[in-house]
C-alpha positions as CSV (number, residue, x, y, z in Angstrom):
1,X,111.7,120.0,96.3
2,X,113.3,117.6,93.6
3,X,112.4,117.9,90.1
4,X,112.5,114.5,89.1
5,X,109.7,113.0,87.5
6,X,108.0,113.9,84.1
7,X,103.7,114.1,83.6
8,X,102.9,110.3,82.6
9,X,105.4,108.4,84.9
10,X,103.3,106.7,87.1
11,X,103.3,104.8,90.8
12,X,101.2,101.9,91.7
13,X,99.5,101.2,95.0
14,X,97.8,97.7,96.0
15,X,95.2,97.8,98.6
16,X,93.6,94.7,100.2
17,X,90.0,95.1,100.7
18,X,89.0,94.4,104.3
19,X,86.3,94.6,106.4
20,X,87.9,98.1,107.9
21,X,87.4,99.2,104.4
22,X,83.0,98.7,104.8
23,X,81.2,101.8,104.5
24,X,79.5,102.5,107.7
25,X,78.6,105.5,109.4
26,X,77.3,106.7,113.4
27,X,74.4,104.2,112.6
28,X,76.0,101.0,111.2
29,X,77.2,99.3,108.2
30,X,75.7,100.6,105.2
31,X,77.2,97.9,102.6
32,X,79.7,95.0,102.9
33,X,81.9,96.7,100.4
34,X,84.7,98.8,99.9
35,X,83.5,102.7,101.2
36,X,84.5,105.5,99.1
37,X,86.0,107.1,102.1
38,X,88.5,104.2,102.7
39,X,89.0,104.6,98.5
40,X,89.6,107.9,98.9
41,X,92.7,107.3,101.8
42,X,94.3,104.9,99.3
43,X,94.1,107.2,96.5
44,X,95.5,109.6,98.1
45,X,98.4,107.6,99.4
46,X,99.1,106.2,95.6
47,X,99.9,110.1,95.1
48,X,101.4,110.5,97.8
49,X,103.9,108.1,96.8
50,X,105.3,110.9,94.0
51,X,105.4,113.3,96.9
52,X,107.5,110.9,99.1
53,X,110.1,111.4,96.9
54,X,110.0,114.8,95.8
55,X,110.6,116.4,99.2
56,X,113.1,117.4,101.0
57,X,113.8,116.7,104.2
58,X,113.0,119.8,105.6
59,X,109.4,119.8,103.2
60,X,106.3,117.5,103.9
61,X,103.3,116.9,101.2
62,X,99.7,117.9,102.1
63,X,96.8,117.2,100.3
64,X,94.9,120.2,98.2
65,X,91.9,118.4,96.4
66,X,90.4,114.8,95.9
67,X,88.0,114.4,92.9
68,X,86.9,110.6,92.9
69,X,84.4,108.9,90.3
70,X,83.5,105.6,92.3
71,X,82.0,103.3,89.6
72,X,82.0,99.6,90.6
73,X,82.2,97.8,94.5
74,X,85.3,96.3,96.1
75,X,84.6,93.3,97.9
76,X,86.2,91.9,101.1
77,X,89.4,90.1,100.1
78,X,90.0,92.3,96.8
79,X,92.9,93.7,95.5
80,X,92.6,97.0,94.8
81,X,95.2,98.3,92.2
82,X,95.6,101.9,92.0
83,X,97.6,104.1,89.6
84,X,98.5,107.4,90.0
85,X,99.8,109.5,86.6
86,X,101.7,112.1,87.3
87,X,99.9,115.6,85.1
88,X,101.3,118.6,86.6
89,X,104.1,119.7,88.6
90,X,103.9,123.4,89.0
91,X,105.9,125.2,91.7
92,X,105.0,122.9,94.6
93,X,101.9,121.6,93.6
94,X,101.6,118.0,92.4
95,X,98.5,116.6,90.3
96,X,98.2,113.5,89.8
97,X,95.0,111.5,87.9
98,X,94.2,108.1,88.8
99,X,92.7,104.7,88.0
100,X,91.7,102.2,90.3
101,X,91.0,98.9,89.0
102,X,90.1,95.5,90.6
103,X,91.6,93.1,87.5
104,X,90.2,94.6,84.8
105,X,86.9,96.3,86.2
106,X,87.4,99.6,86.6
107,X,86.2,100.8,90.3
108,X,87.5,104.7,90.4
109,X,89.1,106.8,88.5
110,X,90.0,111.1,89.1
111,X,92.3,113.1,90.2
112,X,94.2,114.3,93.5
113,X,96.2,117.2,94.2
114,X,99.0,118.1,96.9
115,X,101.3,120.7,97.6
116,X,104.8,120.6,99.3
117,X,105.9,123.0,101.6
118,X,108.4,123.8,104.2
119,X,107.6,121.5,107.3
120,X,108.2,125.1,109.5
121,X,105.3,126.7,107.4
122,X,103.0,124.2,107.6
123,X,103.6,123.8,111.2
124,X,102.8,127.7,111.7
125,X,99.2,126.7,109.0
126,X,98.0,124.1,111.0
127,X,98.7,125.6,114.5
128,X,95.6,125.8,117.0
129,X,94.8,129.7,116.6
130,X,94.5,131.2,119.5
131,X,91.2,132.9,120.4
């Protein structure tokens, strides 16, 4: 794992709202606006981002927590604009807080957490156990 970013520095994501993005569940679409499910995803990618170049090549990122304040709706056709800070690197976890803003309305903000390990460990973690 490379060492090579400091808390504070900070990666931008931009995510086009589209009608993918509309929460709906089993039973239909619940509003014609962006779902905090399909927020979530792109939050987690804008972290993700720090991870992407932190590994190795023998190490892959997987994500340890998602805390998500939705506050205000994306709308079909929206730009999204989500900034990850960087917080915490200890060992090989990797916190990052976020804002995500539509201009200058807020529509999220939190914080998302991942963890980088070995791509042979977390093969062996996320193997079908056998019964």
């Amino acid at each position: 794992m490379k060492h090579i970013f400091k808390p504070g520095d900070t990666k931008v994501y931009n995510k086009l709202v589209t009608t993918a993005d509309f929460a709906r569940f089993d039973d239909g679409l619940v509003h014609a606006v962006c779902s905090t499910f399909s927020l979530a995803q792109a939050v987690e990618w804008a972290g993700r981002l720090f991870v992407l170049d932190m590994k190795e090549e023998d190490e892959e990122g997987i994500g340890t927590f998602l805390n998500i304040n939705h506050k205000s709706p994306a709308f079909e056709g929206d730009i999204i604009e989500i900034t990850a800070i960087l917080s915490l690197v200890h060992g090989n976890d990797v916190v990052c807080r976020f804002e995500a803003r539509v201009n200058d309305r807020l529509i999220a903000d939190g914080e998302t957490g991942q963890k980088i390990l070995k791509k042979e460990k977390l093969a062996r973690v996320l193997a079908p156990k056998q019964v």
